[in-house]
PQR file with spaces between the fields and no chain letter, atoms N, CA, C, O and H, PARSE charges and radii, in Angstrom:
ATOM       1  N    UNK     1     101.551   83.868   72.363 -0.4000 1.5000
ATOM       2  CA   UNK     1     102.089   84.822   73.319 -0.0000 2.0000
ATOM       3  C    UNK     1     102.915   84.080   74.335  0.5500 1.7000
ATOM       4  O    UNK     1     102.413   83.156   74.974 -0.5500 1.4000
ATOM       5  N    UNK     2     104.154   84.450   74.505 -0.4000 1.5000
ATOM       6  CA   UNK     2     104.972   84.108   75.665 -0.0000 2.0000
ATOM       7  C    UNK     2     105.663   84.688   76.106  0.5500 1.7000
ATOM       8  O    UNK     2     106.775   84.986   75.669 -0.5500 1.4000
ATOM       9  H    UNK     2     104.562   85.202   73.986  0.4000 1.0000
ATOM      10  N    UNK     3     104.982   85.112   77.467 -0.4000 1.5000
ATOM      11  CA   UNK     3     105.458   86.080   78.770 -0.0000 2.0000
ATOM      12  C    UNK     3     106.150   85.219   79.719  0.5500 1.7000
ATOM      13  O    UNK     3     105.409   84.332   80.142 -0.5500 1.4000
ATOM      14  H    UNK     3     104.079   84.870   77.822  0.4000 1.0000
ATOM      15  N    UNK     4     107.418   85.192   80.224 -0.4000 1.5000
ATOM      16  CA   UNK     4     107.568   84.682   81.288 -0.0000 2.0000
ATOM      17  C    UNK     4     107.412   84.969   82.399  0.5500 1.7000
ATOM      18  O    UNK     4     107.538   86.045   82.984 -0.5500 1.4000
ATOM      19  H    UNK     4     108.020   85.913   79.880  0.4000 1.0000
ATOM      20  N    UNK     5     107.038   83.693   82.828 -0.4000 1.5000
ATOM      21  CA   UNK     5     106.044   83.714   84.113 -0.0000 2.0000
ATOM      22  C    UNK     5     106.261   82.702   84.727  0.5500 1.7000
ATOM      23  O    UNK     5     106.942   82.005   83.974 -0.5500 1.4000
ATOM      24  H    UNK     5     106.936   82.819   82.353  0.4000 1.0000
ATOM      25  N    UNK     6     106.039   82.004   85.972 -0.4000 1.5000
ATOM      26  CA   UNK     6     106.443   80.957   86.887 -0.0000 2.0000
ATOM      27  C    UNK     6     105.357   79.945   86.544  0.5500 1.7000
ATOM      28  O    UNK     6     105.591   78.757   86.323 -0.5500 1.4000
ATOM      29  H    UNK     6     105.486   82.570   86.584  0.4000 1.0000
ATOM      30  N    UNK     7     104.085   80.539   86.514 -0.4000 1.5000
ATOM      31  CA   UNK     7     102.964   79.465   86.536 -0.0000 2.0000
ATOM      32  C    UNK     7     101.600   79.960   85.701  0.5500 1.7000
ATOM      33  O    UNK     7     100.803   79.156   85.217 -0.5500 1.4000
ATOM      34  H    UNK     7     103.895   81.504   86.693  0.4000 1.0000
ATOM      35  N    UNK     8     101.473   81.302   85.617 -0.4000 1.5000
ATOM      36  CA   UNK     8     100.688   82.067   85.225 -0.0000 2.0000
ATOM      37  C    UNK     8      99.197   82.799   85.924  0.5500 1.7000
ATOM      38  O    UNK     8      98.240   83.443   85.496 -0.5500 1.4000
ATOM      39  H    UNK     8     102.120   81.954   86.010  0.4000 1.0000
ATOM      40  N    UNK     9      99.722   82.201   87.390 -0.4000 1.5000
ATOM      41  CA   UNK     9      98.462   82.537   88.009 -0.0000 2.0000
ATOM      42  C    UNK     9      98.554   84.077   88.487  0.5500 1.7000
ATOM      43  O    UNK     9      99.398   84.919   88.181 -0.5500 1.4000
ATOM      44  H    UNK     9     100.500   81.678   87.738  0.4000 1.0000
ATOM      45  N    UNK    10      97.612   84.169   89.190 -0.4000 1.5000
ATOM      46  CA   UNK    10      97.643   86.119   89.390 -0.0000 2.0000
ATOM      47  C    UNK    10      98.687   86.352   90.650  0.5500 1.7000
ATOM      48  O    UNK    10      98.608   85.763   91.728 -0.5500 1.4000
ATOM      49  H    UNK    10      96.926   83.485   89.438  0.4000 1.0000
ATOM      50  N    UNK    11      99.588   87.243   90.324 -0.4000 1.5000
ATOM      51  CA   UNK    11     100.395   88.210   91.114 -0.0000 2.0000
ATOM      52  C    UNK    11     101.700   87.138   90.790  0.5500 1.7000
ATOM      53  O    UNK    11     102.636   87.361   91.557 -0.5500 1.4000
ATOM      54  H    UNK    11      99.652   87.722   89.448  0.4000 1.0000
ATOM      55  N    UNK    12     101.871   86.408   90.153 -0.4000 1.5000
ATOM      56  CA   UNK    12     102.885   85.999   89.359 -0.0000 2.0000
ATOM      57  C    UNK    12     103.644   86.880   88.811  0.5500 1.7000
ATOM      58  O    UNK    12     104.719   87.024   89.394 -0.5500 1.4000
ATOM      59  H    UNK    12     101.111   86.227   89.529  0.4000 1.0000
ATOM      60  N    UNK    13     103.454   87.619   87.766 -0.4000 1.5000
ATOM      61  CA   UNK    13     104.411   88.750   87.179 -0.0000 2.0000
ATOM      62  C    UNK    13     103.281   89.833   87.129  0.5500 1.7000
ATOM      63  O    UNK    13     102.103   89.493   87.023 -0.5500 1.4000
ATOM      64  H    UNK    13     102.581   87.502   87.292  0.4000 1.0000
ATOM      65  N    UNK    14     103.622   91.004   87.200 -0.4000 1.5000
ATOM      66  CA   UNK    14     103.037   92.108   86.515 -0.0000 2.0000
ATOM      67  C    UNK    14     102.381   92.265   85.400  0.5500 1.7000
ATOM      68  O    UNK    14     101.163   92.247   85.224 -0.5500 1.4000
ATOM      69  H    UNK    14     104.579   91.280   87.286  0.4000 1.0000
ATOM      70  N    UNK    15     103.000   92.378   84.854 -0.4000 1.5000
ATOM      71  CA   UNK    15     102.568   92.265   83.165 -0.0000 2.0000
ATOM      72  C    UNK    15     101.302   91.282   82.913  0.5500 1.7000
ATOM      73  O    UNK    15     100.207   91.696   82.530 -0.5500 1.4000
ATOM      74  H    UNK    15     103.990   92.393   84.997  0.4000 1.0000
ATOM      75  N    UNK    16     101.597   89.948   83.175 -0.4000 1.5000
ATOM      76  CA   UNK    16     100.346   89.110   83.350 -0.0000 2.0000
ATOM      77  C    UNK    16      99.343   89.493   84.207  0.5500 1.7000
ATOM      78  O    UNK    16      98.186   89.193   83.914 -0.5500 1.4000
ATOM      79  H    UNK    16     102.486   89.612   83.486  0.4000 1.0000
ATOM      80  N    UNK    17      99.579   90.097   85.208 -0.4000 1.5000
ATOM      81  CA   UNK    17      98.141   90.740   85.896 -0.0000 2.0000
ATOM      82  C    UNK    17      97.472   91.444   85.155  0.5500 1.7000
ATOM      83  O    UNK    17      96.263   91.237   85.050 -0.5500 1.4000
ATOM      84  H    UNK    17     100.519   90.340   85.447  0.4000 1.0000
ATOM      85  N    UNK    18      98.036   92.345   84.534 -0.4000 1.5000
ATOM      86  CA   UNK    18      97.748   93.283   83.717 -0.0000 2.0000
ATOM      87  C    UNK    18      96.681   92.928   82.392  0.5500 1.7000
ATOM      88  O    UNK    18      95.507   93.139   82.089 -0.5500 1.4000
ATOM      89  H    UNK    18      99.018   92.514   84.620  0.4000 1.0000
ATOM      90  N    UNK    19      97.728   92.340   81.898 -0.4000 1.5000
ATOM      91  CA   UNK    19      97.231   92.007   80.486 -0.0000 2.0000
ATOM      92  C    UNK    19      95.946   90.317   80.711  0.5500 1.7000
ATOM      93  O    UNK    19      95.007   90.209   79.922 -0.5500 1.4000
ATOM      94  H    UNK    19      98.682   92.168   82.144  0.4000 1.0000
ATOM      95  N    UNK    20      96.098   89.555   81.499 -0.4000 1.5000
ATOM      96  CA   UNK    20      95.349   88.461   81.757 -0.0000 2.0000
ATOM      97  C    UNK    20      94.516   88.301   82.569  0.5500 1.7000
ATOM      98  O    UNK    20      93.577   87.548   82.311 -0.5500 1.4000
ATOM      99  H    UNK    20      96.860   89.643   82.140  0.4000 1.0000
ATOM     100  N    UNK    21      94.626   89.170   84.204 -0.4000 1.5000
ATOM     101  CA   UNK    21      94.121   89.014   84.966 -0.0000 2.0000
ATOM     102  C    UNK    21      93.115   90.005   85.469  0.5500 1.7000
ATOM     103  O    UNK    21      92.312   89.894   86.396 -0.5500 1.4000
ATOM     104  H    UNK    21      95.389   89.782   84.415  0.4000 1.0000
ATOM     105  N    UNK    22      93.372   91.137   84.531 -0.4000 1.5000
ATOM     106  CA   UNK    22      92.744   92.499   84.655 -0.0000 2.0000
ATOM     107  C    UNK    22      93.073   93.382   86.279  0.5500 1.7000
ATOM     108  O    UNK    22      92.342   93.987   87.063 -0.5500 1.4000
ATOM     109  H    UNK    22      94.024   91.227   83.778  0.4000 1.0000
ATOM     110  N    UNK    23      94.072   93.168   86.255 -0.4000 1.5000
ATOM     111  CA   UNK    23      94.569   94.047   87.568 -0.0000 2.0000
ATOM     112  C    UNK    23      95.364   95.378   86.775  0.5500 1.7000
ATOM     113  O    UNK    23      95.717   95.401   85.595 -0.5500 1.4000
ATOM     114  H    UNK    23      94.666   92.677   85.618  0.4000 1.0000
ATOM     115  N    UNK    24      95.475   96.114   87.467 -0.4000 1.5000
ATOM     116  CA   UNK    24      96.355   97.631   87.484 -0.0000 2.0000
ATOM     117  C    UNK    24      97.477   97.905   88.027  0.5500 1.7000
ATOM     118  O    UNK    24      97.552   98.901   88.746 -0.5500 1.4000
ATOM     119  H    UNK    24      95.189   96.096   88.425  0.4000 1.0000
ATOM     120  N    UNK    25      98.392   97.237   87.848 -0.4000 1.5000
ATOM     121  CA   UNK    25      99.957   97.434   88.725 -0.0000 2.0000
ATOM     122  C    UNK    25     100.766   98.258   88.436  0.5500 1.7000
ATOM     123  O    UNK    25     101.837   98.555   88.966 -0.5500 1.4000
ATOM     124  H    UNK    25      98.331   96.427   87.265  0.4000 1.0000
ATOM     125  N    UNK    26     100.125   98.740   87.361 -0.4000 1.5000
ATOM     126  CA   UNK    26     101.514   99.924   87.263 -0.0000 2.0000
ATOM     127  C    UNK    26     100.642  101.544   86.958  0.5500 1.7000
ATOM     128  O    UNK    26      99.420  101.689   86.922 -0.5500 1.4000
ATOM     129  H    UNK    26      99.255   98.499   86.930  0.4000 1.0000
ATOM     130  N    UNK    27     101.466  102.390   86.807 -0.4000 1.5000
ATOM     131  CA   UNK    27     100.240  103.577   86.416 -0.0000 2.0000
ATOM     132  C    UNK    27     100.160  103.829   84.655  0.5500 1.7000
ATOM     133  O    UNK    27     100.770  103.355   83.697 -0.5500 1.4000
ATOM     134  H    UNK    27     102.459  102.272   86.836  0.4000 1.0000
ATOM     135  N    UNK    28      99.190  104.721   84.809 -0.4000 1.5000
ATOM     136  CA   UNK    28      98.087  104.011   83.466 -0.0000 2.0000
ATOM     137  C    UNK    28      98.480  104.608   82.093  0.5500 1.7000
ATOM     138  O    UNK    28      97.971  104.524   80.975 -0.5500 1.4000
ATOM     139  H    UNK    28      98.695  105.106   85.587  0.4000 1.0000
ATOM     140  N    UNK    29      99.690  105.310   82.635 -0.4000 1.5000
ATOM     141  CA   UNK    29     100.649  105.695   81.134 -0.0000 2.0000
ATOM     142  C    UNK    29     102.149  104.651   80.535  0.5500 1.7000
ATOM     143  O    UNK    29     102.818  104.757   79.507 -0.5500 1.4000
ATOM     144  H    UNK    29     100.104  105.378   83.543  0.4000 1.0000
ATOM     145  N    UNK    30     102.238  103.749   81.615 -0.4000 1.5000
ATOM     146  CA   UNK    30     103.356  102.773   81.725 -0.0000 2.0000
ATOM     147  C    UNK    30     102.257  101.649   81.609  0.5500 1.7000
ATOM     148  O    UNK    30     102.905  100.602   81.591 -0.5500 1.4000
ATOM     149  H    UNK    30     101.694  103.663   82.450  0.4000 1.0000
ATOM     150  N    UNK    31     100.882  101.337   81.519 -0.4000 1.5000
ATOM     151  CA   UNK    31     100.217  100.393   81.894 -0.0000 2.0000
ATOM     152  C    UNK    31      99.425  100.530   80.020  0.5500 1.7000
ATOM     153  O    UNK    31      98.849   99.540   79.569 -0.5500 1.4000
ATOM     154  H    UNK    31     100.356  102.188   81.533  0.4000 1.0000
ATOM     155  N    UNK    32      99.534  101.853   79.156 -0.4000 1.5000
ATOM     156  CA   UNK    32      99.255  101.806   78.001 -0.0000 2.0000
ATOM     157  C    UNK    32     100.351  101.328   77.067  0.5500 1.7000
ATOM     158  O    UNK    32     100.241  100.684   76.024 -0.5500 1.4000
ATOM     159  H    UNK    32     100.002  102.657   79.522  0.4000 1.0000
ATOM     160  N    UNK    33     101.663  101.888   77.807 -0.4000 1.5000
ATOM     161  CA   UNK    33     102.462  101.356   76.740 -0.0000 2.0000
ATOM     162  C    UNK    33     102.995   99.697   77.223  0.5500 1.7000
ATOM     163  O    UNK    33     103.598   98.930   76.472 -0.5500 1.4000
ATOM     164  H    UNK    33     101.753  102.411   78.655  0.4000 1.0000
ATOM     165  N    UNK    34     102.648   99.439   78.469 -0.4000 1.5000
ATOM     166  CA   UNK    34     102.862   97.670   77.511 -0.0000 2.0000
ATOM     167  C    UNK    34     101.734   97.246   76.954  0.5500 1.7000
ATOM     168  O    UNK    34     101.866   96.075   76.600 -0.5500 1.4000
ATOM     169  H    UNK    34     102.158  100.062   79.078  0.4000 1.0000
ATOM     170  N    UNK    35     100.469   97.767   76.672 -0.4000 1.5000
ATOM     171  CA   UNK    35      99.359   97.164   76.050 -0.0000 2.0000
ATOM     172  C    UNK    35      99.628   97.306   74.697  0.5500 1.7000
ATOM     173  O    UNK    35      99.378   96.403   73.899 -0.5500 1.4000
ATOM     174  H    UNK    35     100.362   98.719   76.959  0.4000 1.0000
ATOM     175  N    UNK    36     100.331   98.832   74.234 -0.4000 1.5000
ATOM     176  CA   UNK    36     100.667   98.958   72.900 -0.0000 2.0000
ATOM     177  C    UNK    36     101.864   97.692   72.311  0.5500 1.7000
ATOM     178  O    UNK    36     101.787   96.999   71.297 -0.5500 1.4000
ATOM     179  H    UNK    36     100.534   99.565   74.883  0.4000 1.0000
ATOM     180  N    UNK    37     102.886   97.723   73.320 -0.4000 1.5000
ATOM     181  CA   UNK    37     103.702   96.807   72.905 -0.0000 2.0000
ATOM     182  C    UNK    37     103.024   95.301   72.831  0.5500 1.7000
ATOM     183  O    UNK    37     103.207   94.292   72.151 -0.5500 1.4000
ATOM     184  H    UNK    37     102.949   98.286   74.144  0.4000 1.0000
ATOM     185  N    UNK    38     102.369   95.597   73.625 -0.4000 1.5000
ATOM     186  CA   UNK    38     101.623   93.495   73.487 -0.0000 2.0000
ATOM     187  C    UNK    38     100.956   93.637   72.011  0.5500 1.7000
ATOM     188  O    UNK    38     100.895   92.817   71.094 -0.5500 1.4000
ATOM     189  H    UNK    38     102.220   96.417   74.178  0.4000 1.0000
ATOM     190  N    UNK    39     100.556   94.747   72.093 -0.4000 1.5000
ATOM     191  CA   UNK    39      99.657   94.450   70.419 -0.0000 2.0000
ATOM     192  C    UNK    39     100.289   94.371   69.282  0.5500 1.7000
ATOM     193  O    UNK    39      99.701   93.836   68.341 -0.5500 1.4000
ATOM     194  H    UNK    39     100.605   95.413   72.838  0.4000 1.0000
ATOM     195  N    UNK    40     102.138   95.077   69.037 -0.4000 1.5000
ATOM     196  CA   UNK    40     102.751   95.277   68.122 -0.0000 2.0000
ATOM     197  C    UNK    40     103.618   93.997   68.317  0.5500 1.7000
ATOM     198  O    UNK    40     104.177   93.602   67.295 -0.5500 1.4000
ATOM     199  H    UNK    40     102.615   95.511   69.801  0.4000 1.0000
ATOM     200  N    UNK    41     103.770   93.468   69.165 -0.4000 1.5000
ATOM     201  CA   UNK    41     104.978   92.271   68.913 -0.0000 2.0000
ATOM     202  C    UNK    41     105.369   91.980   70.522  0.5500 1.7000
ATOM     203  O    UNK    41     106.230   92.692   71.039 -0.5500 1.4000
ATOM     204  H    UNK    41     103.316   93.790   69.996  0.4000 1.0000
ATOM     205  N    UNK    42     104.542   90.631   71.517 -0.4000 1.5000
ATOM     206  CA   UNK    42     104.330   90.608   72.573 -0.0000 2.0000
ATOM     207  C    UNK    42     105.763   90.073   73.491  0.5500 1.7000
ATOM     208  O    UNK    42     105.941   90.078   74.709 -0.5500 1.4000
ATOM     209  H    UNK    42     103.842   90.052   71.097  0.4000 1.0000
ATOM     210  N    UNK    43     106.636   89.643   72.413 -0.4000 1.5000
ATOM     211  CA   UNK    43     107.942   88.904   72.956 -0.0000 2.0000
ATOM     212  C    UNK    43     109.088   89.824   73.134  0.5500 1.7000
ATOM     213  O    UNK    43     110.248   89.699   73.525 -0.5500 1.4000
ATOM     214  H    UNK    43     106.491   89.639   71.424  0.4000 1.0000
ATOM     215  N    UNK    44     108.061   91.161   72.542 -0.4000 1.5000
ATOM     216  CA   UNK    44     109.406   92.170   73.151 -0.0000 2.0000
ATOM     217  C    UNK    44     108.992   92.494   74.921  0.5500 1.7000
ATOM     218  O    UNK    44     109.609   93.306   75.611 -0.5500 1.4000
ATOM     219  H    UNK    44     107.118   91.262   72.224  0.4000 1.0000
ATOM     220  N    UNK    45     108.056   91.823   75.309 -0.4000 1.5000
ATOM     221  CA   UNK    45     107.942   92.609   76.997 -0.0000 2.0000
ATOM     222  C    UNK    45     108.785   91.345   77.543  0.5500 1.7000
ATOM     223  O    UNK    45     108.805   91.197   78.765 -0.5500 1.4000
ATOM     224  H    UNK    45     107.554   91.164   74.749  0.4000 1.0000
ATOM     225  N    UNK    46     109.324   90.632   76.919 -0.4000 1.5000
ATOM     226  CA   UNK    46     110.484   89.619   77.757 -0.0000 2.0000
ATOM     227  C    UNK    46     111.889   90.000   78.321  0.5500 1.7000
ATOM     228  O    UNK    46     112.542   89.686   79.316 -0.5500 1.4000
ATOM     229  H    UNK    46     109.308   90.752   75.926  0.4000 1.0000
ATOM     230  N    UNK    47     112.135   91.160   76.790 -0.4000 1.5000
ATOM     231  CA   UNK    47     112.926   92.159   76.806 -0.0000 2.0000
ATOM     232  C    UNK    47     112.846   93.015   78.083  0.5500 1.7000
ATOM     233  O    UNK    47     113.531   94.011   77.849 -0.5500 1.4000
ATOM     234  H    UNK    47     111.604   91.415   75.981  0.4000 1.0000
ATOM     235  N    UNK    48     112.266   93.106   79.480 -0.4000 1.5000
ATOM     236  CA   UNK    48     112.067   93.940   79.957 -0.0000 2.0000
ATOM     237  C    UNK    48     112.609   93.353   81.522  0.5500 1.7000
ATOM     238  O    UNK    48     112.905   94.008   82.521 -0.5500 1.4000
ATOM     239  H    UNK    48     111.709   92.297   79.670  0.4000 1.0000
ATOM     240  N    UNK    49     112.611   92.068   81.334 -0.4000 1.5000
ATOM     241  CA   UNK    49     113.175   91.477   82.774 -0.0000 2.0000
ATOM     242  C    UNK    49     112.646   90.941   83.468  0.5500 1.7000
ATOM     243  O    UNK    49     111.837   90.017   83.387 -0.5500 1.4000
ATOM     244  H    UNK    49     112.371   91.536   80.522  0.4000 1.0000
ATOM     245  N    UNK    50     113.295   91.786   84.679 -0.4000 1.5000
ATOM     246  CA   UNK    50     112.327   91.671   86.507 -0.0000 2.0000
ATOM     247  C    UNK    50     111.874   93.137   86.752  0.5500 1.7000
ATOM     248  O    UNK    50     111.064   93.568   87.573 -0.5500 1.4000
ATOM     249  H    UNK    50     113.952   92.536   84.745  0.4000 1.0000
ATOM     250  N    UNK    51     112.755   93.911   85.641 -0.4000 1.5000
ATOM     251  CA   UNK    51     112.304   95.953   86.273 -0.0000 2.0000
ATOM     252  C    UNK    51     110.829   95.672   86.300  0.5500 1.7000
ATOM     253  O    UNK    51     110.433   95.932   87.436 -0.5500 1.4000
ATOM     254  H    UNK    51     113.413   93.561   84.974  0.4000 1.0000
ATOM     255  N    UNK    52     109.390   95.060   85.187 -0.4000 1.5000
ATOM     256  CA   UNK    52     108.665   95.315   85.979 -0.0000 2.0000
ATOM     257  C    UNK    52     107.858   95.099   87.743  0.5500 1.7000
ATOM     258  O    UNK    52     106.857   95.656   88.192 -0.5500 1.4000
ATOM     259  H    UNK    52     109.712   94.849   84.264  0.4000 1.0000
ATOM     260  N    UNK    53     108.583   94.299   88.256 -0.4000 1.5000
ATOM     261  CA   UNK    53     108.421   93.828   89.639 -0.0000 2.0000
ATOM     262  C    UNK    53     108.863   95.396   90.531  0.5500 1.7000
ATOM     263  O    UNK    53     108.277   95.690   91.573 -0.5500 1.4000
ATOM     264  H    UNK    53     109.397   93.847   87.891  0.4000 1.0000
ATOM     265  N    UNK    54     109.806   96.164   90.016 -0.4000 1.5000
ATOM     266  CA   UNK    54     109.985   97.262   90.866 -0.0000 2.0000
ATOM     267  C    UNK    54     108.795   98.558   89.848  0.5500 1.7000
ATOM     268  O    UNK    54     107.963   99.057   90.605 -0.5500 1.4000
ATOM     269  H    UNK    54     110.281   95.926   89.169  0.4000 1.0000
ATOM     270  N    UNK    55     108.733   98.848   88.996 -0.4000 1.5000
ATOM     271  CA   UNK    55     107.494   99.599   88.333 -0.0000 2.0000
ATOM     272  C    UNK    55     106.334   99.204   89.450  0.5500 1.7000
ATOM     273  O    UNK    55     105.798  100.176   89.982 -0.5500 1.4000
ATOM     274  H    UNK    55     109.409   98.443   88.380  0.4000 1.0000
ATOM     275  N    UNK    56     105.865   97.833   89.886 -0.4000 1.5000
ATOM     276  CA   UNK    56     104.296   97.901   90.448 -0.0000 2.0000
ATOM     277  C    UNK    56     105.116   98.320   92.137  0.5500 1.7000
ATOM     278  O    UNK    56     104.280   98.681   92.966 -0.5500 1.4000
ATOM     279  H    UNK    56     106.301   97.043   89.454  0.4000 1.0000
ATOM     280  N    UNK    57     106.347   98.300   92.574 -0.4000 1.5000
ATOM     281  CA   UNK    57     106.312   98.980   93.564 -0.0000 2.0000
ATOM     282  C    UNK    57     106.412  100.658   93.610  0.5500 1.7000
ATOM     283  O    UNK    57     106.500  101.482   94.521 -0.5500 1.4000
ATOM     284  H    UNK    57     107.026   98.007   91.901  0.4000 1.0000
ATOM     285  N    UNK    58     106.365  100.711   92.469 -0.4000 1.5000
ATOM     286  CA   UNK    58     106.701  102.792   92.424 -0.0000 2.0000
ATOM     287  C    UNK    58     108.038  103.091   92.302  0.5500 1.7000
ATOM     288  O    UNK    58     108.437  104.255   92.316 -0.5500 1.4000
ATOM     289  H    UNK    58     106.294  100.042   91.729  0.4000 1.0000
ATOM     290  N    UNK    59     109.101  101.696   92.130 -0.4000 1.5000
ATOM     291  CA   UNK    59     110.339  102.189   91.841 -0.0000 2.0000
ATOM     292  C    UNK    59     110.722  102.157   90.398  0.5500 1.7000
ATOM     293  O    UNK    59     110.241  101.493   89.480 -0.5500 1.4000
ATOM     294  H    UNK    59     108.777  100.750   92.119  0.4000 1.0000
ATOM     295  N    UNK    60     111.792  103.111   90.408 -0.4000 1.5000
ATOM     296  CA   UNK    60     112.135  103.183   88.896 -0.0000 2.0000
ATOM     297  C    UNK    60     111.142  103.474   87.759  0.5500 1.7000
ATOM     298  O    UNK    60     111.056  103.129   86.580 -0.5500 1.4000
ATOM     299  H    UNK    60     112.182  103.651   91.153  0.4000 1.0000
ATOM     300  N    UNK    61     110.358  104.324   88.671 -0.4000 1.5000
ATOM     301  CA   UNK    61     108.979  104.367   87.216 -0.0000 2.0000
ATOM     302  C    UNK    61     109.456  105.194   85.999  0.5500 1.7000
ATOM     303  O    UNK    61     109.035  104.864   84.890 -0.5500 1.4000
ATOM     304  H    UNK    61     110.428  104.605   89.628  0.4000 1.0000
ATOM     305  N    UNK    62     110.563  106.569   86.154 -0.4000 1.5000
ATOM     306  CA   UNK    62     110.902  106.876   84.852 -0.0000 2.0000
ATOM     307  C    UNK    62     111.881  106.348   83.812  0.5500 1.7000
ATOM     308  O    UNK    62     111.797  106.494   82.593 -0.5500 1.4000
ATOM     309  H    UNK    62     110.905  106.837   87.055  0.4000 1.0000
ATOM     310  N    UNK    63     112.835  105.701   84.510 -0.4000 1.5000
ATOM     311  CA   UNK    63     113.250  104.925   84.083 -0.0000 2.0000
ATOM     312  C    UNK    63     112.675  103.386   83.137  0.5500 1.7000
ATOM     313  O    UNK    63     113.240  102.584   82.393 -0.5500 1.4000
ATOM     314  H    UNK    63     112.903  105.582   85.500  0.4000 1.0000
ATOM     315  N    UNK    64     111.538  103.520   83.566 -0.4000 1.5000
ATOM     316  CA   UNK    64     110.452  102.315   83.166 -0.0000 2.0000
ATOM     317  C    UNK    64     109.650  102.959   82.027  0.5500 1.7000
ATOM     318  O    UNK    64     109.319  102.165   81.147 -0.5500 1.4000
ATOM     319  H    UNK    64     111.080  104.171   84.171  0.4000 1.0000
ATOM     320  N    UNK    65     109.298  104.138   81.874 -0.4000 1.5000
ATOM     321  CA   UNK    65     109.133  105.070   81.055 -0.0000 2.0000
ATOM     322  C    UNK    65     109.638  105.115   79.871  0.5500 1.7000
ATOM     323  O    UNK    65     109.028  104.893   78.825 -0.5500 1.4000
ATOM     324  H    UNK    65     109.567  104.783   82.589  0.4000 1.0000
ATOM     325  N    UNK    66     111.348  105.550   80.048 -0.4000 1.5000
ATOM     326  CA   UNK    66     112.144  105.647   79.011 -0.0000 2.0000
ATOM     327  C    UNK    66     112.539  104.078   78.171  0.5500 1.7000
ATOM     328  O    UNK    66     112.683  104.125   76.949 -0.5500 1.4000
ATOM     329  H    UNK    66     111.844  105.730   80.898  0.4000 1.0000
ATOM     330  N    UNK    67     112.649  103.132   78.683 -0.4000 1.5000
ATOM     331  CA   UNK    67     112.719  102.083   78.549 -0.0000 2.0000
ATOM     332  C    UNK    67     111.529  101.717   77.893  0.5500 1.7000
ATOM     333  O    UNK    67     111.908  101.438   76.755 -0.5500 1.4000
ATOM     334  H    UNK    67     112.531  103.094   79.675  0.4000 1.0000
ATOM     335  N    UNK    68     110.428  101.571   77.942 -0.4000 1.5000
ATOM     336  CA   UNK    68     109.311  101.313   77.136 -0.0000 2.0000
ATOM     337  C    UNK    68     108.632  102.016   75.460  0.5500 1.7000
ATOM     338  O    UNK    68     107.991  101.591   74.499 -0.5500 1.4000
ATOM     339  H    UNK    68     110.120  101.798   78.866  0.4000 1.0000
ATOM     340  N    UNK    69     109.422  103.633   76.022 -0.4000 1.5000
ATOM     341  CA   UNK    69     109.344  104.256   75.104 -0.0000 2.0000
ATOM     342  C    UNK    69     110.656  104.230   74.025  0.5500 1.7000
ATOM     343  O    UNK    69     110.726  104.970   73.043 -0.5500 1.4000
ATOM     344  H    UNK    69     109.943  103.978   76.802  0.4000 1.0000
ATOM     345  N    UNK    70     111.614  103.294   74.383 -0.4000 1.5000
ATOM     346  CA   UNK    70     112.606  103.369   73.432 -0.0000 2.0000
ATOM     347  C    UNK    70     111.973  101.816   72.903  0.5500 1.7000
ATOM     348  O    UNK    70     111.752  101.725   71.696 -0.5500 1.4000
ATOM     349  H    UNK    70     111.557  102.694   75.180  0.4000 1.0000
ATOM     350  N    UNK    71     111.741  100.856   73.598 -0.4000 1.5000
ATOM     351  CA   UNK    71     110.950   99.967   72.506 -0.0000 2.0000
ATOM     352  C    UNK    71     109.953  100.124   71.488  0.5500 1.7000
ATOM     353  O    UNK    71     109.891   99.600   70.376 -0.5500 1.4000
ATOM     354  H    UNK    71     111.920  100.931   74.579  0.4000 1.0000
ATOM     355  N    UNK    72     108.984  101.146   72.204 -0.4000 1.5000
ATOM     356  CA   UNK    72     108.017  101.315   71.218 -0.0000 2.0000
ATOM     357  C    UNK    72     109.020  102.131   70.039  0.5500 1.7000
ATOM     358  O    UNK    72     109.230  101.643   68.929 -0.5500 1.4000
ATOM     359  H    UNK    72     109.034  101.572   73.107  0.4000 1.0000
ATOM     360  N    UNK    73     109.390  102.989   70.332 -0.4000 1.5000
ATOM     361  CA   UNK    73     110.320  103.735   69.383 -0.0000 2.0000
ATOM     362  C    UNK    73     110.963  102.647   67.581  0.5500 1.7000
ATOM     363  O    UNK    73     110.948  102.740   66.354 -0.5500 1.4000
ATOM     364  H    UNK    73     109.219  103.386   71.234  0.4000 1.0000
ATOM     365  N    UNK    74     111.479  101.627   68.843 -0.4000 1.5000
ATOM     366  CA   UNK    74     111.853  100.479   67.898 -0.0000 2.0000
ATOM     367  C    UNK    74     111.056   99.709   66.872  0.5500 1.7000
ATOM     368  O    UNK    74     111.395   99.422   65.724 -0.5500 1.4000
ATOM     369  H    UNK    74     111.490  101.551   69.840  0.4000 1.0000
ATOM     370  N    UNK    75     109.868   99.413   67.540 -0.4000 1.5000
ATOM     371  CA   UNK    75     108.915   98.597   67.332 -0.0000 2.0000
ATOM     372  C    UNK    75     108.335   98.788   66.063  0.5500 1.7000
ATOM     373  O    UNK    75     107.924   97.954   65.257 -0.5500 1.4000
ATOM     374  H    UNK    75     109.593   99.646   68.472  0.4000 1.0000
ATOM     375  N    UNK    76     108.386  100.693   65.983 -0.4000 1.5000
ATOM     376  CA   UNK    76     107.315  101.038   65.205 -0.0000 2.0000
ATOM     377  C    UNK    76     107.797  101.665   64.114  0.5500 1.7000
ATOM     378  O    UNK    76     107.025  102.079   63.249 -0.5500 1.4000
ATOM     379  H    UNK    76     108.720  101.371   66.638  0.4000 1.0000
């Protein structure tokens, strides 16, 4: 698995909280589909940037939505 990340410790990226650190940063329908995507092929959440840094602030969440759901779309 390789997420980029600065160091890997907690509040480093999102995603790694999430998936490593057991935190909740995003809400829990945007927080299933990167779990689905980590399980189908984890180097596509690289594909995703810095947008999740604005998702755990409440910005751009549908947009974060559509975007996740056009990967999974892909994925599968």
């Amino acid at each position: 698995m390789q997420i980029e990340m600065p160091n890997g410790k907690i509040h480093d990226n999102p995603i790694t909280d999430l998936l490593f650190h057991g935190l909740h940063p995003f809400p829990r329908d945007i927080e299933e589909m990167i779990r689905h995507l980590y399980e189908i092929d984890p180097s596509l959440l690289n594909s995703l940037g810095l947008k999740p840094f604005d998702w755990e602030t409440g910005k751009d969440l549908d947009e974060g939505r559509r975007r996740l759901q056009e990967l999974l779309n892909k994925a599968l």
